[in-house]
C-alpha positions in Angstrom: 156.4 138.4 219.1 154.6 135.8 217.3 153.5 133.0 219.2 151.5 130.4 217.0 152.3 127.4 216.9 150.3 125.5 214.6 148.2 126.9 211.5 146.0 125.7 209.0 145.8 127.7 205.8 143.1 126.3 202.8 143.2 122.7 204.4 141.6 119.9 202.1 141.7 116.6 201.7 140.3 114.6 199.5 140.0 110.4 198.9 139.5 108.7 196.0 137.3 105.6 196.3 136.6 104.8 193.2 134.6 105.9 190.8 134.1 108.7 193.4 136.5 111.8 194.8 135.6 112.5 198.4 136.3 115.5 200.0 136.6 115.3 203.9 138.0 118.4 205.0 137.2 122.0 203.0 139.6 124.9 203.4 140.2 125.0 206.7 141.1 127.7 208.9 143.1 127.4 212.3 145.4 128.4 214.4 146.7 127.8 217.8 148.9 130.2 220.0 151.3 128.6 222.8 148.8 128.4 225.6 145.9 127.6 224.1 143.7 124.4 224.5 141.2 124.0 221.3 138.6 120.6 221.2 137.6 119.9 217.9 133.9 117.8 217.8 132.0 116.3 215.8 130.4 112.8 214.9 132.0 109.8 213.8 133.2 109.7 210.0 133.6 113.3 210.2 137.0 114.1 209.1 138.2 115.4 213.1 141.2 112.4 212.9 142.3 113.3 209.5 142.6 117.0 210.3 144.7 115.9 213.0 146.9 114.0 211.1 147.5 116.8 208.7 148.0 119.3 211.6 150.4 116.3 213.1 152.3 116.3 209.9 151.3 112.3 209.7 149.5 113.2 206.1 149.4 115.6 203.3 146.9 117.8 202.5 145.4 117.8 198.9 145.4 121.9 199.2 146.4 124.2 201.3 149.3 123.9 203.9 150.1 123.6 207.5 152.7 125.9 209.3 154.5 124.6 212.4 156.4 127.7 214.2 156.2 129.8 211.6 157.8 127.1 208.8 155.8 125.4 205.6 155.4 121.9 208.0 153.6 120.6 204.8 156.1 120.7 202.3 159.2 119.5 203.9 161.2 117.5 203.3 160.4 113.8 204.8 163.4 113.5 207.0 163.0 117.3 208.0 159.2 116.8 208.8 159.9 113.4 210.9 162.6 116.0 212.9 160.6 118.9 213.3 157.7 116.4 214.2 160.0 114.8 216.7 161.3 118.0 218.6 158.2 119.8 218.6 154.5 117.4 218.6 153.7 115.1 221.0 150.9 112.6 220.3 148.4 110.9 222.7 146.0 108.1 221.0 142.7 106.7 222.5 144.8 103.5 222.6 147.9 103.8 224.4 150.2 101.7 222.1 152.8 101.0 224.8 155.8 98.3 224.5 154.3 95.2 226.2 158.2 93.7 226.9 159.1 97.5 228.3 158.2 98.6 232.0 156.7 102.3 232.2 160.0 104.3 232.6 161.4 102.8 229.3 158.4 103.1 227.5 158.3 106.7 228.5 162.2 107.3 228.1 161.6 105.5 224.5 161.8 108.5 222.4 164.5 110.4 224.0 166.5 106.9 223.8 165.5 107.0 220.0 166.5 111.0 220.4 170.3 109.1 221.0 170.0 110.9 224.6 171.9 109.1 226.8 170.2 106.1 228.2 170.6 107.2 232.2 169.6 110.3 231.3 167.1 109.9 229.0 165.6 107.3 232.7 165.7 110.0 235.1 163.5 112.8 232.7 161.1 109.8 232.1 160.8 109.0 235.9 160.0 112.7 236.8 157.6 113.0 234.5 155.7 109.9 235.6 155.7 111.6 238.8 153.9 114.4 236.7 151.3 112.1 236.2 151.2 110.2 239.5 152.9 107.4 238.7 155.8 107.4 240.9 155.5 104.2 242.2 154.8 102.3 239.1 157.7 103.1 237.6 158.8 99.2 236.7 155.7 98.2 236.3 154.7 96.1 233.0 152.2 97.6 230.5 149.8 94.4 232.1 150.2 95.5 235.4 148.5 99.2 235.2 145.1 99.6 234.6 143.3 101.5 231.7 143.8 104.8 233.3 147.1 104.2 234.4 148.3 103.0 231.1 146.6 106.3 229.0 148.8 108.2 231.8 152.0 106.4 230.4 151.3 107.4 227.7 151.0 111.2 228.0 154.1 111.3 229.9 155.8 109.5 227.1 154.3 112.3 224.7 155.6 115.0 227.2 158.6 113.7 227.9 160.2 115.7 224.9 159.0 118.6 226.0 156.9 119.5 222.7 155.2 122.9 221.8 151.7 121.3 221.0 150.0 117.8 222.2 147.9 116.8 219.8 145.1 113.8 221.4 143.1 112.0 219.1 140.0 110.9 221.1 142.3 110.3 224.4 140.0 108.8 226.5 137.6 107.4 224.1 138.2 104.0 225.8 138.4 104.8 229.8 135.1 104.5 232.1 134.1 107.9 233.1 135.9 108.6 236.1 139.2 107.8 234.4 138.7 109.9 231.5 137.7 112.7 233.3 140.6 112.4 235.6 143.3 111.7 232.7 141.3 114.6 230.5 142.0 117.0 233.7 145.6 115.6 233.9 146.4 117.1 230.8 145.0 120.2 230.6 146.6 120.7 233.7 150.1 119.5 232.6 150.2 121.5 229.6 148.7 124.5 231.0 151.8 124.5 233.7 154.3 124.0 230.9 152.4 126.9 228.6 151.9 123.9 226.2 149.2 123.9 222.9 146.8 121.3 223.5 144.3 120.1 220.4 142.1 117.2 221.2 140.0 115.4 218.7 136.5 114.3 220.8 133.0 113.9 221.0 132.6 114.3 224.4 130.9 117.5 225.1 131.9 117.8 228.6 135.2 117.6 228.1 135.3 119.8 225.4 133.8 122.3 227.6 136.9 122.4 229.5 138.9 123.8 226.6 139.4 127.2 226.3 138.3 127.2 222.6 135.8 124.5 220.9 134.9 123.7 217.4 132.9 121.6 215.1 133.3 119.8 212.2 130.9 119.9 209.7 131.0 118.9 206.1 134.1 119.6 206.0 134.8 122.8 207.8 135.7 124.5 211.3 132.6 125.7 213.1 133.7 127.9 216.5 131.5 126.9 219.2 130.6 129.7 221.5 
């Protein structure tokens, strides 16, 4: 049975800035099986974020294609690459992007609301998986009302709350004070570890990168393996 989830094949991507064609990413290879946990580093400028928003189906590639379970994710369709997007990828940023006016169960029960699942039901899956996260008693609690760490963890529930094949994270807890971002870093390796959930984080944090079960770098444009 084949189990990969996501696959790069030949990913490049270019940008023109005029008079000049820039290539950021170079034919890259990946692929990750249900279960895995791959950190991708590398310095700032890079090229980690756009390969994530290629694997994420958020941008085309100038070559090459990405598969998601098995299908050509690149070439679809929009509407059919917003669904398959929707059903399967969950997102986490390094800022948590919440709805200020919403309290934490909405926010998280946002995208199954959007999903048209019904809204009492759509409120009880976003309440147990806040309690996933340790959030249990902040349920009606405003965005302002959490702290940093607590927000970032609203934020992964509301990622997880569809129950997707692969988080992708994109620098998670580039803006959390150490404790917090080792704590939310463990939270969900741990959560998507339990749900035999990918997990591809964009970093440069070694130490957390370490915890993966597979690492690479990005350099001039291509997919080192860190042993």
């Amino acid at each position: 049975m084949n189990n990969t989830v996501l696959r790069a094949k030949g990913l490049t991507r270019k940008f023109l800035e005029a008079p000049n064609e820039i290539t950021v990413l170079s034919g890259v290879e990946l692929t990750v099986k249900e279960g895995d946990s791959v950190a991708i580093l590398g310095a700032s400028g890079s090229g980690k974020s756009t390969l994530l928003h290629l694997l994420g189906g958020l941008d085309n590639p100038s070559e090459g294609i990405v598969q998601l379970l098995g299908e050509d994710f690149s070439n679809m369709q929009e509407r059919a690459r917003d669904s398959a997007r929707n059903r399967s990828l969950g997102f986490v940023y390094q800022f948590h992007h919440l709805l200020q006016e919403f309290d934490a169960i909405d926010n998280v029960a946002m995208p199954l609301m959007i999903a048209r699942v019904d809204k009492t039901r759509a409120r009880e899956q976003a309440k147990a998986v806040l309690q996933k996260v340790g959030l249990g008693a902040r349920l009606h609690h405003m965005p302002s009302e959490l702290s940093g760490g607590e927000r970032q963890r609203v934020a992964i529930a509301r990622a997880l709350v569809i129950k997707p094949k692969c988080l992708l994270a994109d620098e998670p807890t580039g803006n959390l004070d150490r404790g917090a971002a080792s704590s939310v870093f463990d939270l969900m390796l741990e959560l998507t570890t339990d749900q035999s959930m990918s997990f591809v984080v964009v970093t440069h944090d070694e130490s957390l990168a370490a915890r993966c079960s597979r690492r690479y770098r990005l350099i001039q444009g291509q997919l080192e393996e860190v042993s």
